[in-house]
N, C-alpha and C positions, 0 to 999 in steps of 0.2 A: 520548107515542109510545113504544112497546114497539121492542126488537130494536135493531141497529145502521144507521144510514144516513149516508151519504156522500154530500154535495150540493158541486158544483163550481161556483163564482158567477163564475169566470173569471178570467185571470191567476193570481196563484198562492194567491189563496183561494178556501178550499174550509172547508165545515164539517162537522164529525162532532159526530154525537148518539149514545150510546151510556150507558149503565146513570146516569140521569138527569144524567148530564153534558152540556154543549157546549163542543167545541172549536171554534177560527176563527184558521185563519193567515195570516197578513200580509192584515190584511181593509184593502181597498181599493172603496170601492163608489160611487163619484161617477161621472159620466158624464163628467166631461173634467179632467184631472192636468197643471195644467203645460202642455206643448205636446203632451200625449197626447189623443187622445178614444177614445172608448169605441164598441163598433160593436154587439155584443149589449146588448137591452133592462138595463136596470139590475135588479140584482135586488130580489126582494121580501125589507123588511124584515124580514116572519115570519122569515126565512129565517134570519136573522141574529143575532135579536134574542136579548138577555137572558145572554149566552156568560157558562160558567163560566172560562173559560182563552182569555184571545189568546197564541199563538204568532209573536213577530218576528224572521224571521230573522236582518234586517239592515237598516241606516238609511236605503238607497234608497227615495225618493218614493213610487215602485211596488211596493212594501213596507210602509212603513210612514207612512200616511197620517193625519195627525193629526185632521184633521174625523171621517173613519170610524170613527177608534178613541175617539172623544170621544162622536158617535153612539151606540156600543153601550156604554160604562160596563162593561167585561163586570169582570168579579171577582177576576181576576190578570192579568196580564200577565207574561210571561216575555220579558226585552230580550237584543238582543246585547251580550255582556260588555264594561264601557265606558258604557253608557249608562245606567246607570237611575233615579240621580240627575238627567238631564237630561229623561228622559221621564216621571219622575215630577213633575216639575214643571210641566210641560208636562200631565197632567193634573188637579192639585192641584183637590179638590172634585170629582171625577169619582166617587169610593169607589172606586177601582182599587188595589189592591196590585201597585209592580213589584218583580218579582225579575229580578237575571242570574243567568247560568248558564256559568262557566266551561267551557271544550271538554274532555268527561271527567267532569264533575261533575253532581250531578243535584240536582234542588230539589222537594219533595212538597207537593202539593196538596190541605190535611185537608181541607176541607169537600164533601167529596164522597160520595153517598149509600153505596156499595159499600165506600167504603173511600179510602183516602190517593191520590192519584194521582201517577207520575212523571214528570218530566220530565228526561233527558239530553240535555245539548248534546253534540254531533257536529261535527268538523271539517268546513271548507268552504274554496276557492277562490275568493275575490270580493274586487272593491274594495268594501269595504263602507261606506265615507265618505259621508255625509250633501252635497248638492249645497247650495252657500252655505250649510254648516252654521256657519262661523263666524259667519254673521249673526244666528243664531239661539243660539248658545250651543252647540249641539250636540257633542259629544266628536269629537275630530278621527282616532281611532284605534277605534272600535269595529266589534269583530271580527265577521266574518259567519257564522254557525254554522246546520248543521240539527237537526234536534231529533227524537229519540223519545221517545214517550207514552206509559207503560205505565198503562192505564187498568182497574181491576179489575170483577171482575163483571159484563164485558160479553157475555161467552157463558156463563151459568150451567151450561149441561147438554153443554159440550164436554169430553171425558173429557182426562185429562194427555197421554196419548200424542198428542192431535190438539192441544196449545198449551196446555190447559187454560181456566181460566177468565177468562184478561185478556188485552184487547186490546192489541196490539203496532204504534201508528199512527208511522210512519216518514215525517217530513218534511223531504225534500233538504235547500229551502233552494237560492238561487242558489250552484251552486258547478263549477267547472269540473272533466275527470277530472285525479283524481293518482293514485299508488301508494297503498294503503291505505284508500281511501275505503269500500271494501267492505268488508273486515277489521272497521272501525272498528265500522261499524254493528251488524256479528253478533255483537263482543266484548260491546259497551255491550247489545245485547237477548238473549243468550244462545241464541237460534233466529230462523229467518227471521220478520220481523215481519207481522201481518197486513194491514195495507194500508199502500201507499207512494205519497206524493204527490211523482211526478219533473218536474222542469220538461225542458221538449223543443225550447223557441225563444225567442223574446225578441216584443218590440211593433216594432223597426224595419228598412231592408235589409239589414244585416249584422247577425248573430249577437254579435259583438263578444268580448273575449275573456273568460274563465273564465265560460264558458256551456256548459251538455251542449248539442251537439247530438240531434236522433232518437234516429242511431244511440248515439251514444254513451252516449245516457241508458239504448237498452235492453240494451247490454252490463253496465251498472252491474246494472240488474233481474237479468238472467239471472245473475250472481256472487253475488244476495244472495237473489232469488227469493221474492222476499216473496210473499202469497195473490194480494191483487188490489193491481193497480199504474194506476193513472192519471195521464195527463199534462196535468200544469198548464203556466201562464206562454207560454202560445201561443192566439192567434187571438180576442183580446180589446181590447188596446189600439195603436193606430198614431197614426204622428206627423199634426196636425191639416195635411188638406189631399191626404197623400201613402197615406191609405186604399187609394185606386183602384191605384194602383201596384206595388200588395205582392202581388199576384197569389198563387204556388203559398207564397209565404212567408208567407203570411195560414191560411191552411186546408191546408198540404201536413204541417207538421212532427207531430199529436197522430195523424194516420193510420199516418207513416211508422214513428212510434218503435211504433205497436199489431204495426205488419204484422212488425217485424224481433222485439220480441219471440215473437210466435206463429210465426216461422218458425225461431226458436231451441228451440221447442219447449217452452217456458216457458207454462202456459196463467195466466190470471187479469188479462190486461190490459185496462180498461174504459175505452172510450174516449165520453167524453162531451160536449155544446156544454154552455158558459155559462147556468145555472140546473138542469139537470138533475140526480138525483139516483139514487143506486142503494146496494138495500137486501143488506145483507150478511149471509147465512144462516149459523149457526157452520158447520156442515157441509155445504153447497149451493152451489149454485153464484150469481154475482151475480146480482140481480133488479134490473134497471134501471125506473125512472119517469121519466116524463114530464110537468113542470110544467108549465105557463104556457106551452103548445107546445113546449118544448122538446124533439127525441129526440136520445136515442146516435146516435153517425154507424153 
């Protein structure tokens, strides 16, 4: 596949294909987690399959899912700092190389067709502790972080003055607002980066804390104002049983954070359901598709 495309598979994975790379963050793809179940169809495998780079933010369940990411074998894996001695083990025989990535620090990804790809970790606000991680060995202290991708030669014929020629994919990551969180990300990508993956809700009734909400995810956008911004980590997973009950907190929060964006006057918000994908013009404006039924709201 030619060009760049963004497909959102729900919660807070999403994958980008771009200059013969695949990226996939915190891929979580099973239809019931724990005490979670899944309410959109599961996604297709194609969708997923064969990734050059998993992106984990952080050791939560709903994050980072070990059947998933044992599923796809993808080819690096980049951990939250703290673990990767424990998730490399945990994949041992997979052929996965993990790296961490200190907050500030960045780690290059050679095998890639265009050229070296980067990866910066970014501060974040999260308890990022692994649930009964002592039972499993898991690092007791591993830090939650978001991450940008400077990935090259994925817009060839964009001139310097419009970004140039590498993609700039901005991944939150759960992380609640602080001071700097804006700052952080424009220092580490030297211009507004070209698509940003914001989480805008959680799976249960309370939001809980060091979560963006909507609004506060799209004030984060409008201070960093990335091209196109879509919101992940909402309207995917709820507690088994308590579906029915989640009413406007089910389907209200990936609308609200589109509407406060666009009325801040920020254009490039793409608001999409679980499987759905949209194609990213260097110069044009988003081209949304339509999988397996799925439309943009």
């Amino acid at each position: 596949m030619s060009g760049v495309r963004l497909r959102w598979l729900g919660h807070s994975t999403a994958v980008l294909d771009a200059a013969g790379v695949r990226v996939v963050t915190d891929p979580v793809l099973r239809g019931a987690l724990a005490h979670l179940r899944r309410r959109p169809p599961l996604p297709d495998p194609e969708h997923s399959a064969d990734p050059t780079l998993v992106l984990l933010s952080h050791l939560h369940h709903d994050h980072l899912d070990l059947p998933s990411l044992r599923r796809l074998r993808p080819r690096w894996v980049v951990a939250p700092p703290g673990s990767a001695a424990w998730l490399q083990g945990r994949l041992r025989g997979r052929g996965s190389a993990v790296a961490e990535v200190d907050v500030g620090r960045s780690v290059l990804v050679r095998d890639c067709p265009a050229g070296p790809l980067t990866v910066t970790a970014l501060p974040a606000r999260h308890d990022g502790r692994r649930t009964l991680g002592r039972l499993t060995g898991a690092p007791a202290h591993a830090l939650p972080v978001g991450h940008l991708v400077r990935l090259p030669g994925a817009f060839p014929a964009r001139p310097a003055a419009e970004g140039g020629t590498d993609l700039l994919l901005w991944a939150v990551g759960d992380t609640g607002a602080f001071e700097g969180l804006a700052e952080s990300v424009l220092a580490a990508a030297g211009r507004a980066p070209d698509v940003a993956l914001v989480p805008v809700g959680g799976w249960g009734h309370t939001l809980g804390p060091h979560h963006l909400d909507p609004e506060q995810a799209a004030a984060l956008v409008v201070r960093v104002r990335p091209r196109v911004s879509v919101p992940v980590h909402w309207g995917t997973f709820a507690p088994a049983g308590l579906a029915r009950t989640m009413g406007e907190r089910w389907t209200a929060p990936g609308a609200r954070f589109a509407r406060a964006v666009r009325a801040a006057g920020v254009p490039g918000a793409v608001l999409l359901r679980p499987r759905a994908a949209v194609d990213l013009d260097a110069l044009g404006a988003p081209r949304p598709r339509h999988p397996g039924g799925a439309q943009p709201f």
